[in-house]
RODRENMI-789497 format. One record per residue (C-alpha): x, y, z; residue in one letter. Coordinates in steps of 0.02 Angstrom, whole numbers, padded with zeros to 5 digits. Layout:
% RODRENMI-789497
PT     east    north       up   residu
PT        X        Y        Z        A
...
//
This chain:
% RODRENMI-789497
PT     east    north       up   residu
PT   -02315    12848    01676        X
PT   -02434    12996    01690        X
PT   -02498    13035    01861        X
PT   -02685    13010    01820        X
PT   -02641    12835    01868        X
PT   -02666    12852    02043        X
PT   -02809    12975    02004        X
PT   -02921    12855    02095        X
PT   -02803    12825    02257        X
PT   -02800    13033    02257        X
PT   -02982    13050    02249        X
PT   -03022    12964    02389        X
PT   -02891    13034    02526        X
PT   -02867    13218    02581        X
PT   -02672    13225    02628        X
PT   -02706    13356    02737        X
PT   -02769    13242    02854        X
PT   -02712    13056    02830        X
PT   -02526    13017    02841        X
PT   -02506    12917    02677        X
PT   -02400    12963    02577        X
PT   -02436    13085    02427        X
PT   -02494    13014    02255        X
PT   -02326    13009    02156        X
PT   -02257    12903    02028        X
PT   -02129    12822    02120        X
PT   -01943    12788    02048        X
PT   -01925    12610    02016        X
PT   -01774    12513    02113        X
PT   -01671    12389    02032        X
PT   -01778    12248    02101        X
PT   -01967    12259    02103        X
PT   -02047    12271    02278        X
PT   -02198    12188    02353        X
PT   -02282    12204    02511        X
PT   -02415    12129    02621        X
PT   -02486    12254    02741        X
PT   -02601    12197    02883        X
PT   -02739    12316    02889        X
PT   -02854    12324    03052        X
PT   -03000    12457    02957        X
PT   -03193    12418    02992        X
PT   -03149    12233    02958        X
PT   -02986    12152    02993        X
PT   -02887    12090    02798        X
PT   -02735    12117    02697        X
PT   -02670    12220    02562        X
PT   -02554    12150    02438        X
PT   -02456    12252    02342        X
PT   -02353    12237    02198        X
PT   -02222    12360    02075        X
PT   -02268    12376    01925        X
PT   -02241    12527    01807        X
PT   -02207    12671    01927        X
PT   -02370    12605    02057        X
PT   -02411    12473    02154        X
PT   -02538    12354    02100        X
PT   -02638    12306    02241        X
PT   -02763    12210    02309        X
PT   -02863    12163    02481        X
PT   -02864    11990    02556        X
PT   -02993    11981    02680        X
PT   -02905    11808    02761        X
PT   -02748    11868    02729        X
PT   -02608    11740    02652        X
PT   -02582    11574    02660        X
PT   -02422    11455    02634        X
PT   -02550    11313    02603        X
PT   -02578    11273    02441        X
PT   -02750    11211    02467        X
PT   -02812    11366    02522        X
PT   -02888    11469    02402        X
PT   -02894    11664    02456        X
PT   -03008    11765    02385        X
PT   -02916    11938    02340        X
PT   -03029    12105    02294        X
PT   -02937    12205    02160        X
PT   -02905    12401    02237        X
PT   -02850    12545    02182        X
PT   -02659    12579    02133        X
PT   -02546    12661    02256        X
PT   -02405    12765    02258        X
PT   -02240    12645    02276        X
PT   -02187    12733    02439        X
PT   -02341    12662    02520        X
PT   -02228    12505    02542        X
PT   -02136    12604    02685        X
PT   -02296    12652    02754        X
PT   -02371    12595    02930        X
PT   -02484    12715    03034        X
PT   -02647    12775    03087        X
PT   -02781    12840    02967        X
PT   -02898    12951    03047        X
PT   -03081    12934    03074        X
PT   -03177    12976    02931        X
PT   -03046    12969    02816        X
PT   -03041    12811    02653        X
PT   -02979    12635    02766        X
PT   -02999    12722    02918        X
PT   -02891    12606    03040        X
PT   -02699    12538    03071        X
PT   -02590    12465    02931        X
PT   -02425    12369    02988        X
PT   -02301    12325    02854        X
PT   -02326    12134    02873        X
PT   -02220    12065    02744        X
PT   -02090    12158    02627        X
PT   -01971    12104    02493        X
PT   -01931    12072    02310        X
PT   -02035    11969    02173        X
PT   -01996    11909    02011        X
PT   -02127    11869    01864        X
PT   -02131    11715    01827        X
PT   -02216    11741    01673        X
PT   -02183    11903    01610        X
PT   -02288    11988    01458        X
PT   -02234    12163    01458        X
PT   -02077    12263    01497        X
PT   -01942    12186    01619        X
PT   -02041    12120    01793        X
PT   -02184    12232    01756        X
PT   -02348    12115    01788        X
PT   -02478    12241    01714        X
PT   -02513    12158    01567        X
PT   -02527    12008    01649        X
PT   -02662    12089    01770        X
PT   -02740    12149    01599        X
PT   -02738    11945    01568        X
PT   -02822    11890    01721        X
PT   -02657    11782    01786        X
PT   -02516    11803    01872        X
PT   -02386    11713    01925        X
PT   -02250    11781    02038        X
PT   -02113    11716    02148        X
PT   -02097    11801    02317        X
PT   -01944    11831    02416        X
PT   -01996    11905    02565        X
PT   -01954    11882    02771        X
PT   -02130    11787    02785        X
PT   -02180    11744    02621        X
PT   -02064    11656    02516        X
PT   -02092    11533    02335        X
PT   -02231    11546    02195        X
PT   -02403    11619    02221        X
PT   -02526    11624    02078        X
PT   -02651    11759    02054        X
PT   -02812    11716    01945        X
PT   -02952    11834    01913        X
PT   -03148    11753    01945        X
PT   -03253    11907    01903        X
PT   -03224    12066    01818        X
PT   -03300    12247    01824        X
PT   -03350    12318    01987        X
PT   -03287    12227    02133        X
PT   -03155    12124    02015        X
PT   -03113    11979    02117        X
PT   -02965    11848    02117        X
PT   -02904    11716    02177        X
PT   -02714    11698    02281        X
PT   -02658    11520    02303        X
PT   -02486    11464    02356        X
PT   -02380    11346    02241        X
PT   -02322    11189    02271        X
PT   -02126    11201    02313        X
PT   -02020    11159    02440        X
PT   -02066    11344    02536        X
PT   -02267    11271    02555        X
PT   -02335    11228    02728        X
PT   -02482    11170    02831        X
PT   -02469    11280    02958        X
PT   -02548    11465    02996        X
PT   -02417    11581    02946        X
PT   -02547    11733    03009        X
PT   -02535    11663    03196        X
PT   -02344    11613    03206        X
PT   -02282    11807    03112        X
PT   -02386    11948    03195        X
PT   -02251    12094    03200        X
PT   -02206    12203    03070        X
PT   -02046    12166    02965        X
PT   -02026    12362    02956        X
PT   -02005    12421    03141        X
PT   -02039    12258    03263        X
PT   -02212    12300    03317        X
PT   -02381    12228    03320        X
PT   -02548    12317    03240        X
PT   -02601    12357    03409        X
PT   -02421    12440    03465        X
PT   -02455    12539    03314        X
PT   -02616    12584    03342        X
PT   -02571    12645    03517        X
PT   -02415    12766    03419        X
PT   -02276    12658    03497        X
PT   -02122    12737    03417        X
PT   -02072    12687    03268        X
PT   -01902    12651    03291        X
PT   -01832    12568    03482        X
PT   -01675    12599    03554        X
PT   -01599    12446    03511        X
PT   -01510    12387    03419        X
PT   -01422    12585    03409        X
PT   -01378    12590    03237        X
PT   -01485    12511    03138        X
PT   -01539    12495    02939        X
PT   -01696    12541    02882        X
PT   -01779    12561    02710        X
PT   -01895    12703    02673        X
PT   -01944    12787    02495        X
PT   -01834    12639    02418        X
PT   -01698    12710    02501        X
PT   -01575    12638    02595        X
PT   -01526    12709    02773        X
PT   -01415    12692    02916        X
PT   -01477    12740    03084        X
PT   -01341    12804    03218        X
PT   -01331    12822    03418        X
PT   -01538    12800    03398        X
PT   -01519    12765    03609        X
PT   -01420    12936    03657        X
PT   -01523    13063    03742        X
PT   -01556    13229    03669        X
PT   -01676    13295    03784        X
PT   -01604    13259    03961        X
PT   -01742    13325    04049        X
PT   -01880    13236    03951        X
PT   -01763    13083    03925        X
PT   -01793    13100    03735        X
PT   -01676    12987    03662        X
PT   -01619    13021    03469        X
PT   -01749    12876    03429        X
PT   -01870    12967    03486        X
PT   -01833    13108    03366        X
PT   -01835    13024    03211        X
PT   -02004    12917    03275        X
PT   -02084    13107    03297        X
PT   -02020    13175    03103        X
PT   -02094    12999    03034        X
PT   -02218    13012    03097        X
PT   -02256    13204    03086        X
PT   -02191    13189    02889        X
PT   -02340    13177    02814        X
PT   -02374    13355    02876        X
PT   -02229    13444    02896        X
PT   -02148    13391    02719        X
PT   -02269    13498    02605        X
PT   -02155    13661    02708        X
PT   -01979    13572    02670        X
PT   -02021    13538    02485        X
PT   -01896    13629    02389        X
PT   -01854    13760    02524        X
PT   -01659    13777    02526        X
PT   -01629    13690    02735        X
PT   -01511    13757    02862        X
PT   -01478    13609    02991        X
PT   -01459    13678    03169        X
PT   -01376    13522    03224        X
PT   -01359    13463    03408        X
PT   -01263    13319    03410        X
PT   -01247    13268    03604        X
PT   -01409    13363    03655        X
PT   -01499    13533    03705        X
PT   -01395    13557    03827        X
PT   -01214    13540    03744        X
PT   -01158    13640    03592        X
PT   -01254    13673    03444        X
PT   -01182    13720    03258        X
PT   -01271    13795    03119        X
PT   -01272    13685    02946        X
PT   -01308    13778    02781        X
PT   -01196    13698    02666        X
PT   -01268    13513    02615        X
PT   -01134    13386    02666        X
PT   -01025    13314    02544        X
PT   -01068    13126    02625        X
PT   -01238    13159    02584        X
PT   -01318    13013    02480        X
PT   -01348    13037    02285        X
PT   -01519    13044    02324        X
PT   -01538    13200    02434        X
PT   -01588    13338    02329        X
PT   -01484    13516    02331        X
PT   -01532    13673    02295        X
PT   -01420    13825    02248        X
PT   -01436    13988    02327        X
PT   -01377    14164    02386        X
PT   -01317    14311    02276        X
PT   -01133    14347    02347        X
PT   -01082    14184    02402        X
PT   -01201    14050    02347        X
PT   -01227    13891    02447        X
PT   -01269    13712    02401        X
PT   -01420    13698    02537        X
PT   -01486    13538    02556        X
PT   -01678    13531    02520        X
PT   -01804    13395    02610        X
PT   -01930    13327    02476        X
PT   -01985    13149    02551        X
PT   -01963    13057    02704        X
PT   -01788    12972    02665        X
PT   -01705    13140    02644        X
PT   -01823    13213    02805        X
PT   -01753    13073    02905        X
PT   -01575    13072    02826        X
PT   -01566    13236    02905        X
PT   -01640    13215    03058        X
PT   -01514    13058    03097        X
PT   -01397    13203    03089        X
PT   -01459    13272    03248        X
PT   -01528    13405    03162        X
PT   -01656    13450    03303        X
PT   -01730    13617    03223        X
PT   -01749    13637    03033        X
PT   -01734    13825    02992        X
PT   -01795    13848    02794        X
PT   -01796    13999    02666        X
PT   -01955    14092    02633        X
PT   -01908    14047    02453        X
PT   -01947    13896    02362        X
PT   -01827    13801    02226        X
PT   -01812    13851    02076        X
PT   -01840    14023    02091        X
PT   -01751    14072    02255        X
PT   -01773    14263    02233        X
PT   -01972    14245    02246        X
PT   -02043    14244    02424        X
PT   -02191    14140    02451        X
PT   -02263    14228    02596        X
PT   -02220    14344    02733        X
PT   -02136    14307    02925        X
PT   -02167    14379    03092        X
PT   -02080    14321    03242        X
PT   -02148    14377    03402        X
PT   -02011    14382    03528        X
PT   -02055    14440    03720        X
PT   -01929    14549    03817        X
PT   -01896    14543    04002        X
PT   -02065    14523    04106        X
PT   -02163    14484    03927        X
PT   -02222    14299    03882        X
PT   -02343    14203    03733        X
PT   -02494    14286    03781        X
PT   -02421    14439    03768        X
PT   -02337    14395    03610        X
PT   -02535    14325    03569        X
PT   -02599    14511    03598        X
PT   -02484    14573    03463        X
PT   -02506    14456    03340        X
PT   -02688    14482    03365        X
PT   -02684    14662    03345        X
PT   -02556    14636    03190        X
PT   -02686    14519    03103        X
PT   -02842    14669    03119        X
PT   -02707    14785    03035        X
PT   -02688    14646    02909        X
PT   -02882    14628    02888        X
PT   -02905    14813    02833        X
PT   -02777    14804    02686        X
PT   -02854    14657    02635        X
PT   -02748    14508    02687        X
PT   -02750    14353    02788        X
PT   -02614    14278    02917        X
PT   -02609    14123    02999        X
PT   -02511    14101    03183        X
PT   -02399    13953    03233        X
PT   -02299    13946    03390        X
PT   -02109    13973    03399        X
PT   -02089    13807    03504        X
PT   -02010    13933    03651        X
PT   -02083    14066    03732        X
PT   -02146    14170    03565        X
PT   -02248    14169    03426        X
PT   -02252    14174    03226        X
PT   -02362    14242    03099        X
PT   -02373    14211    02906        X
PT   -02436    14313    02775        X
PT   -02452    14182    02624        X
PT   -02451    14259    02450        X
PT   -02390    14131    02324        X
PT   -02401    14274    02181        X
PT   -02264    14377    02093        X
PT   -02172    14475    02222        X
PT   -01959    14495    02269        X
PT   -01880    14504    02440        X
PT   -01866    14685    02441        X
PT   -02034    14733    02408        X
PT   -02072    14599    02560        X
PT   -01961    14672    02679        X
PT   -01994    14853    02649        X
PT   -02162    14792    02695        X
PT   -02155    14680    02845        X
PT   -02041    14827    02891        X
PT   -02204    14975    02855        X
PT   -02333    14844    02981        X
PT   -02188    14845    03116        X
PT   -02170    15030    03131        X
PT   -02356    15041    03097        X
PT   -02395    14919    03251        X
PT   -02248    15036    03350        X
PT   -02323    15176    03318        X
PT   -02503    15110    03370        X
PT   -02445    15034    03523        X
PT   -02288    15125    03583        X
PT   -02281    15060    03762        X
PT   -02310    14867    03691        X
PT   -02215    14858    03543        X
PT   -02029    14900    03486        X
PT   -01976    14851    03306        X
PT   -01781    14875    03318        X
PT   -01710    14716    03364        X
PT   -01582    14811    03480        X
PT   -01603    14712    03661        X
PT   -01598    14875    03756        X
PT   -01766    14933    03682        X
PT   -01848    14765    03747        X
PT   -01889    14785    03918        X
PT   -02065    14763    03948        X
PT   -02101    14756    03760        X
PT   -02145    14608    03608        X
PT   -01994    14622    03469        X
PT   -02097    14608    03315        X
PT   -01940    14544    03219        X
PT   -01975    14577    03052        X
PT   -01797    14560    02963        X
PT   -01815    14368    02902        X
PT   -01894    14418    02776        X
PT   -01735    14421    02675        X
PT   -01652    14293    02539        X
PT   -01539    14269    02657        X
PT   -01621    14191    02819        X
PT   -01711    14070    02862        X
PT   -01842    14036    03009        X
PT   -01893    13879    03091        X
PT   -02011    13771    03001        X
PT   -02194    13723    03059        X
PT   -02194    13587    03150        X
PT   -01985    13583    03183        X
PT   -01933    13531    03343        X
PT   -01852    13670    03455        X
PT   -01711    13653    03575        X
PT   -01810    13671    03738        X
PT   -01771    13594    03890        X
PT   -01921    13485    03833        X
PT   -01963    13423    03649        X
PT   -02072    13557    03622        X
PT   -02126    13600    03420        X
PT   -02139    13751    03313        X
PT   -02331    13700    03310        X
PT   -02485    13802    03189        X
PT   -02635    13849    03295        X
PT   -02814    13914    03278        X
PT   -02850    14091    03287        X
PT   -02994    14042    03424        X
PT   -02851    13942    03537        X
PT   -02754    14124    03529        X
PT   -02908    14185    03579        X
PT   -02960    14080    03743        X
PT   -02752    14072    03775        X
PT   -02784    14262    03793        X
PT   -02941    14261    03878        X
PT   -02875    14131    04018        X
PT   -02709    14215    04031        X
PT   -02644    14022    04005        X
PT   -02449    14006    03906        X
PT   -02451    13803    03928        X
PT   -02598    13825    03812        X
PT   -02488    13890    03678        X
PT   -02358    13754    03715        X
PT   -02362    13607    03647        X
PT   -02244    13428    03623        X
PT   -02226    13293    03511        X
PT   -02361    13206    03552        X
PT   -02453    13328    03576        X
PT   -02431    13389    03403        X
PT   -02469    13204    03330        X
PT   -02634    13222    03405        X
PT   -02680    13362    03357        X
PT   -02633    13343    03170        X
PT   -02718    13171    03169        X
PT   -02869    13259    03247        X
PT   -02851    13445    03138        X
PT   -02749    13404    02980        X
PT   -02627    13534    02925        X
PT   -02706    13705    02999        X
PT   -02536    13779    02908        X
PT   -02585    13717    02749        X
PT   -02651    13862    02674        X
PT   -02517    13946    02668        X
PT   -02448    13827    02543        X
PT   -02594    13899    02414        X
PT   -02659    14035    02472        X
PT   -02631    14186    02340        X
PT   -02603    14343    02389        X
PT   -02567    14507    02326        X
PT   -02464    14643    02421        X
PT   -02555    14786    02440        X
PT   -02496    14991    02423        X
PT   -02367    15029    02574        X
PT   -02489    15204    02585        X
PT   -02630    15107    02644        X
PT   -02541    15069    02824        X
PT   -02520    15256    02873        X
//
């Protein structure tokens, strides 16, 4: 199915700021999935939800359900959505479409009772004006019928329970208020209690129609933050919305910390054999090539991060072609007696350099005591003619400020000087992806910022305002959106090496 069939749902959300998930055809399972979200927006209903055809059909209930079958619920037909919005359960920001909470009320299979088209598909049957579907769900179980009352704008139907042996008097809205996805109540997710608890430890959960198990989710990661390996995955669900636009297709090197910050650490380039089916690989390097594993949706972004894969390090490359750059790294690294804000007065001197050839850069903290900056170009380019230029600004910014600035990476040249390391910039590294977590004493993020917050950090002399935490970083893209996500578009051209002398 083309993807102008969730045209509408597109056109009225800007993914840069709303965690729902992406408009994409979804891949049908081998059972078709419905689900009943409990939406608190301006006014309190439900969305129903079924598969059909690569979407899911959907529609709002302001009572919500009812296991009575004399009680006729009148259901507003909606737009389409993208099948993984069955996993979904969040906050949608303030002036963004259904501003409010969703909780995955009810999940499970149906089967069409009366089908018209191809296998369970119920689209022509919408086309029809009745439906009749049999619900296996945790909450809602038997035959519901679906009957349209008015067409055109507002379309309106009707949802009324069967009689069978599964129909009852009583409220099932007041007996089942907790989601069937993660154990809490609208309210608990409104206030961004984690996703996952501690216990049970290992757990299965379902997300993107996959099927995943959940390990050692109480062990403690961060001792001095008592950040348990629940807490992880709860911050990359809920941060996925954002961060997986600079996974997609990037070849991943896992730097894996399997019993915390504080214990050993081993670096993962080669995708595991025991990966699932569904975790997409990526080929790359010229004298040995490696199977990398790449992070496309949530399942795989959590897959890995069950791995205790605490920092995700990713190519400046994107698959297929893994010889093209898409943009430009600088890492800011302080020596002895140097911090942030230091690292902040380079960055901002490299960006005025960048300004006069023509080029923009946006800044993101390292998630430790430095800072990055990327140059996004998206155009035709290689990794040599990047380097040789990152490599041009570096001695350019040395030669400008020779008592500041040192651009050979050897340690002995650091005292009292910022490292502008500008060697990743090679089909061979990687660097730490926005919003990655960092192995910090504390769960601190690789985290995009403002040029004005690099600005008053510098003015105040302030590092904690370059330092920021998980929740911190939920906030902020809740509040901000993606500030990074330029550099996913922006085009660029490099400009003549002469121009920097």
């Amino acid at each position: 199915m083309p993807k102008k069939a969730l045209k509408e749902y597109e056109e009225k959300r800007h993914f840069e700021k709303t965690p729902e998930p992406a408009a994409e055809i979804g891949q049908p399972g081998t059972s078709s999935l419905f689900v009943m979200q409990e939406h608190k927006a301006r006014r309190l209903h439900y969305d129903f939800r079924l598969e059909s055809d690569g979407v899911l059909k959907s529609w709002a209930i302001p009572k919500g359900p009812s296991m009575n079958p004399k009680d006729k619920r009148l259901a507003i037909r909606t737009e389409d959505h993208p099948i993984s919005y069955a996993d979904f359960e969040g906050v949608i920001p303030k002036g963004e479409y259904g501003a409010g909470t969703v909780e995955v009320w009810d999940r499970g299979i149906f089967l069409n009772l009366k089908p018209r088209g191809n296998d369970n598909s119920v689209t022509e049957n919408i086309r029809d004006g009745h439906v009749e579907i049999w619900l296996q769900g945790e909450k809602l179980k038997g035959g519901f019928a679906l009957t349209r009352i008015k067409e055109g704008k507002d379309e309106a139907w009707l949802l009324v329970k069967m009689r069978d042996e599964d129909a009852a008097d009583n409220g099932v809205l007041e007996k089942q208020t907790r989601s069937v996805l993660t154990g809490r109540t609208i309210d608990e997710i409104a206030g961004s209690k984690g996703y996952l608890k501690e216990k049970p430890a290992n757990i299965h959960v379902s997300m993107n129609g996959r099927d995943l198990a959940l390990t050692n989710l109480d062990k403690v990661l961060y001792p001095e933050a008592k950040f348990t390996k629940a807490d992880v995955l709860n911050y990359y669900i809920a941060i996925s919305t954002f961060i997986l636009p600079h996974l997609e297709k990037r070849p991943l090197t896992m730097k894996r910390y399997p019993d915390g910050v504080t214990a050993q650490y081993f670096y993962e380039k080669s995708c595991p054999v025991y990966r699932p089916k569904w975790v997409p690989t990526t080929r790359a390097g010229k004298t040995k090539p490696v199977t990398f594993c790449t992070v496309d949706d949530r399942a795989s972004l959590v897959w890995v991060a069950n791995l205790a894969s605490l920092e995700l390090h990713v190519m400046l490359c994107k698959a297929p072609d893994v010889l093209r750059p898409t943009l430009i790294a600088f890492d800011f690294d302080p020596g002895p007696d140097k911090n942030i804000i230091d690292c902040a007065i380079a960055a901002r001197n490299l960006r005025g350099l960048l300004s006069e050839v023509g080029l923009q850069c946006f800044p993101k903290t390292s998630g430790g005591k430095g800072l990055h900056l990327y140059i996004p170009l998206n155009t035709e380019t290689t990794f040599k003619e990047t380097k040789v230029f990152a490599h041009a600004l570096a001695l350019t910014m040395e030669k400008a400020y020779p008592n500041d600035i040192v651009s050979n990476m050897r340690k002995a040249l650091r005292k009292g000087k910022i490292f502008i390391d500008w060697s990743q910039n090679d089909e061979h590294k990687t660097t730490v992806s926005v919003y990655s977590l960092r192995a910090q004493p504390r769960p601190t993020v690789s985290t995009p910022v403002t040029w004005e917050e690099v600005d008053r950090a510098i003015e105040k002399k302030n590092p904690r305002a370059l330092s920021f935490e998980t929740k911190d970083v939920i906030k902020r893209a809740e509040e901000y959106g993606d500030l990074f996500a330029p550099v996913l578009k922006m085009e660029q051209e490099l400009p003549d090496i002469a121009k920097l002398k």
